[in-house]
N, C-alpha and C positions, 0 to 999 in steps of 0.2 A: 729678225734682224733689227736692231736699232742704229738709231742715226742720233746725231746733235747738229741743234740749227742755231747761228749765232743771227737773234733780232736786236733790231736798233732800236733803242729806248726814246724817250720822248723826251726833248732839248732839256726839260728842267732834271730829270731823272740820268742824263748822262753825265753828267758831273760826276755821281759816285761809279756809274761802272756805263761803260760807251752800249755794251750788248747784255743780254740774259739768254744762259741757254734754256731751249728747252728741248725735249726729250721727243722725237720722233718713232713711233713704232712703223717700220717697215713692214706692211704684210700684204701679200698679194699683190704686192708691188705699187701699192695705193699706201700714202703716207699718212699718218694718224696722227693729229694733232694730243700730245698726251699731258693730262694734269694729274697733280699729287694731291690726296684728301686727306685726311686721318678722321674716325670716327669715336669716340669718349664714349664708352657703354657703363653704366652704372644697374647692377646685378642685384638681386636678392641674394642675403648673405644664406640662404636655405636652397643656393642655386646648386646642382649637382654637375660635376663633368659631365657627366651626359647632355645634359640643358644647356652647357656653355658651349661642348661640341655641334649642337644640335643648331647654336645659332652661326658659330664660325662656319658649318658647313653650307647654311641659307644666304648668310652675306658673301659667301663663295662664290653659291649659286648665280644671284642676282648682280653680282660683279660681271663673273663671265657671261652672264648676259646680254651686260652694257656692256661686251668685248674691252673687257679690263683685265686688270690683274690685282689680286692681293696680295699684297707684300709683305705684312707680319699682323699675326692676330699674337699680342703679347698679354697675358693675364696677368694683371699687374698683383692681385691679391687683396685682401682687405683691408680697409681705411676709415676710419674715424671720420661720418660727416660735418658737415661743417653747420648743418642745422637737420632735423628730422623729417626725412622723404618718405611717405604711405607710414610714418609711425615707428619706422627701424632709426636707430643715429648712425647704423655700420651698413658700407657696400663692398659690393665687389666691385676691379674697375677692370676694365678691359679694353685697350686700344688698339683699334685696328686702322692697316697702313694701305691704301691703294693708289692704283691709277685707273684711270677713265680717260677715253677720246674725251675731246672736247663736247661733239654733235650727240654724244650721249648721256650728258651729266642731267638731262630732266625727267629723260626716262626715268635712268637708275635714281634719283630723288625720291620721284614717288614710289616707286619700287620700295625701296629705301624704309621710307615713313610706314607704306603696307605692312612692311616685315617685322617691323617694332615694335608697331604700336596695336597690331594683330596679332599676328601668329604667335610672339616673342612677348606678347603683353604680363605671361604671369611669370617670367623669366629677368626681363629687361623692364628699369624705372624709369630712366631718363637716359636720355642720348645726346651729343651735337657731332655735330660735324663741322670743319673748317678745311677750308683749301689752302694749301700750303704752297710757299712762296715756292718759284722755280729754283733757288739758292738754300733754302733752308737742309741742313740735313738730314740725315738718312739714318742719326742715332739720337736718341734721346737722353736723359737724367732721370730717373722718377724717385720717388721716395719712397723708403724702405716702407712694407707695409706691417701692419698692428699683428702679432701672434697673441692672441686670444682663445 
C-alpha cells in the first residue's frame, strides 16, 4: 500500500510550490520513506540479450535487496559516442528506473558499484546514477538510436 505525504518546503523554495510530495511505502504497517533514482548503463556493442538480461536480473536482485523496487529497465539501443570508450565509438545504453527507502540508499550504492564494476565488468563500460527530483516524471524522451 502506498501513501502521499505533503512536506513543507524551506521559506525560499515556497514561493514556487508551498509542499512536495513524496511517496510513502506502507509495509508492515511501518512507513518507508521512498526516493526515485535512474541509472545510465553504457554496454558493449558485442553485448548479447543474455548479458543485458543477466544484468537487469542482478540490479533486480540488489534492488530488492535494498527493499526497493524497479520500475523500468528500458534498452534504449545503440548510439554513436560522443568520444571513444575502451577503443569502441558505439554503445549500447540502457536505463534503469527505481525506488529505494531512504535508510537504504548506501547499502545499495555499494552493492551498486560491486555489481558493475565486478561481476558486470566485461558486459557494462561506464555507469551514473542520479536521484531524481520528487516532481520529475515518470516518462521520458530519448533519441532515436543508430541502425547499423
Amino acid at each position: 500500500m502506498d501513501a502521499v505525504l505533503r512536506v513543507p518546503l524551506t521559506a525560499m523554495s515556497a514561493v514556487i510550490s508551498p509542499f512536495v510530495l513524496i511517496k510513502l511505502s506502507l509495509n508492515m504497517g511501518e512507513p518507508k520513506l521512498m526516493v526515485r533514482y535512474e541509472t545510465l548503463l553504457l554496454a558493449k556493442t558485442q553485448s548479447t540479450d543474455d548479458d543485458l538480461s543477466m544484468v537487469e536480473r542482478e540490479l533486480d536482485r540488489i534492488i530488492s535487496e535494498s527493499h526497493g523496487k524497479l520500475t523500468s529497465f528500458d534498452k534504449w539501443g545503440k548510439y554513436k559516442l560522443a568520444y571513444p570508450v575502451n577503443g569502441s565509438s558505439h554503445g549500447l545504453y540502457i536505463l534503469a528506473r527505481y525506488e529505494l527507502p531512504v535508510k537504504d540508499v548506501a547499502a545499495f550504492s555499494k552493492a551498486l558499484t560491486q555489481l558493475l564494476m565486478i561481476k558486470c565488468n566485461e558486459v557494462i563500460v561506464r555507469h551514473t546514477t542520479i536521484r531524481l527530483a520528487p516532481n520529475a516524471p515518470t516518462t521520458y524522451q530519448r533519441p532515436e538510436p543508430l541502425d547499423i
